[in-house]
C-alpha positions as CSV (number, residue, x, y, z in Angstrom):
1,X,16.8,-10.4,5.7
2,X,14.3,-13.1,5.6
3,X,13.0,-14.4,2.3
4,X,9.5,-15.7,2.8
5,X,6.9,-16.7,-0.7
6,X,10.1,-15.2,-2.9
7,X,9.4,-12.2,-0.8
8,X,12.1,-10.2,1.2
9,X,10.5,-8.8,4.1
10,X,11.7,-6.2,6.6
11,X,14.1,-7.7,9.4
12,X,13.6,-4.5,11.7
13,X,10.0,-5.2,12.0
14,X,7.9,-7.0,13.7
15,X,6.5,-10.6,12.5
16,X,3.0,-9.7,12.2
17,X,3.8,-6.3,10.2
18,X,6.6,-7.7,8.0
19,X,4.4,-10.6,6.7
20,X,2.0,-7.7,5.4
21,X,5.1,-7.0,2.8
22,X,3.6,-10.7,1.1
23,X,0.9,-10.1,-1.9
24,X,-2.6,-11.7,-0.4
25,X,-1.9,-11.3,3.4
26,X,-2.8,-8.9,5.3
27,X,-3.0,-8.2,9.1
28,X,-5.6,-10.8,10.0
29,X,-4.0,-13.4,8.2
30,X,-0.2,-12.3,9.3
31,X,-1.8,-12.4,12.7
32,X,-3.3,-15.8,12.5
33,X,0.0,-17.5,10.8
34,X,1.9,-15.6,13.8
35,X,-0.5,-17.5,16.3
36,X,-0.4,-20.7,14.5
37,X,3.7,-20.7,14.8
38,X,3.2,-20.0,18.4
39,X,5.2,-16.5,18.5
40,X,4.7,-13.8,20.8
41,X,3.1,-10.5,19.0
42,X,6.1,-8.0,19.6
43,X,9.6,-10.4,17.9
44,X,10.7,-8.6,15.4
45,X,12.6,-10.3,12.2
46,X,16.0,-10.3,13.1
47,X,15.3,-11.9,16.1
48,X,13.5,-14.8,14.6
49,X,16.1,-18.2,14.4
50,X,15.7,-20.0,11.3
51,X,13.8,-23.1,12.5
52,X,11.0,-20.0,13.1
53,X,11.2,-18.7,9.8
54,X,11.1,-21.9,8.6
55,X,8.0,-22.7,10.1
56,X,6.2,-19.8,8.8
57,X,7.8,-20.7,5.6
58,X,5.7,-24.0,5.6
59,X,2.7,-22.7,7.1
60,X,2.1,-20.1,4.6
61,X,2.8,-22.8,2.0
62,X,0.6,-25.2,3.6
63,X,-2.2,-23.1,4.1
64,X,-2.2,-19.6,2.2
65,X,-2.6,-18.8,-1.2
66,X,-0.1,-16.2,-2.1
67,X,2.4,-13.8,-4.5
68,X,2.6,-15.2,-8.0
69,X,-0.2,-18.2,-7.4
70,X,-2.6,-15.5,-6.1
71,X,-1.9,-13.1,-8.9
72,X,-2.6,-15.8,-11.5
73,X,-6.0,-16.6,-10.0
74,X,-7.4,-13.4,-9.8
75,X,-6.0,-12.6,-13.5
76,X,-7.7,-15.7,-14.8
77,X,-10.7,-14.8,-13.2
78,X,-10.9,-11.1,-14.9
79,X,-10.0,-12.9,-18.4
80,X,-13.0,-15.1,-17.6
81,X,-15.6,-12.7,-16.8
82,X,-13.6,-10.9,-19.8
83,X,-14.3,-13.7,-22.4
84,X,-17.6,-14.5,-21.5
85,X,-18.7,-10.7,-22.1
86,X,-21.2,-10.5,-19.1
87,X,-21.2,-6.5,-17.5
88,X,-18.3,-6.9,-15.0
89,X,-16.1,-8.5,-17.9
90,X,-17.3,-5.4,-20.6
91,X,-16.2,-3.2,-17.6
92,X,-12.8,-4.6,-16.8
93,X,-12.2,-4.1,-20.5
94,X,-13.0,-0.5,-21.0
95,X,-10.9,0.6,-17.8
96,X,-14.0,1.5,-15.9
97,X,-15.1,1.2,-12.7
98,X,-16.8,-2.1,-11.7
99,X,-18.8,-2.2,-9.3
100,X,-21.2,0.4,-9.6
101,X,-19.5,3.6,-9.1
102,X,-20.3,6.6,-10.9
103,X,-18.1,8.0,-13.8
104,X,-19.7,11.1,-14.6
105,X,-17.0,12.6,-12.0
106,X,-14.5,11.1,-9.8
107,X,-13.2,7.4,-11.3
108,X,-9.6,9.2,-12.3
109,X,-7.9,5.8,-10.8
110,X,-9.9,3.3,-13.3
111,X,-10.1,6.3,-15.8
112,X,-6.7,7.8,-15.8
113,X,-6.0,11.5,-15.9
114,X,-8.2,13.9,-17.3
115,X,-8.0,14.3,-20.9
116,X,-9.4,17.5,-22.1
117,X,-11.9,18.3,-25.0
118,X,-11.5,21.0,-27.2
119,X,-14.4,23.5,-27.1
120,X,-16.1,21.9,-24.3
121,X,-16.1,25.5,-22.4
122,X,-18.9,27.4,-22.8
């Protein structure tokens, strides 16, 4: 099993996929860092040697934000819009949706489950 960003990804599939497994890329970018290493579109994991893995290794480092440094970011840039108190930050706070959605129904992922109110039915 390769260990790539403190991630251990899949060895039975292929490159481009497995990178996916990596917080902050996706399949464009796992396609990209596949073509910058220079490897054909269907080697899987396991058959990668380690100079390979290495490379990817360094490229990623080199030129990809990702996993822990990634999560940090985007969690200081919620406290910040948090701190300052503008909409987004009020809405971040309250467990709401943020950009724009309606609550009145729907939203049960920002929201939670339903809670019910007692003598709401009428």
């Amino acid at each position: 099993m390769a260990r790539i960003a403190g991630v251990n990804i899949p060895t039975n599939k292929r490159v481009g996929v497995a990178l996916t497994y990596i917080h902050g890329i996706g399949h464009a970018k796992a396609k990209e860092i596949v073509a910058k290493v220079g490897l054909p579109e269907e080697r899987r994991v396991n058959q990668l040697t380690e100079a390979e893995v290495s490379q990817i290794r360094e490229v990623i480092d080199r030129d990809y934000m990702v996993e822990g440094d990634l999560r940090r970011v985007v969690a200081m840039n919620i406290k910040r819009l948090m701190d300052l108190g503008c909409y987004r930050g009020l809405r971040h706070r309250r467990g709401l949706p943020v950009r724009g959605q309606r609550t009145h129904t729907n939203a049960r992922t920002r929201k939670g489950p339903a809670k019910p109110i007692a003598g709401k039915k009428k």
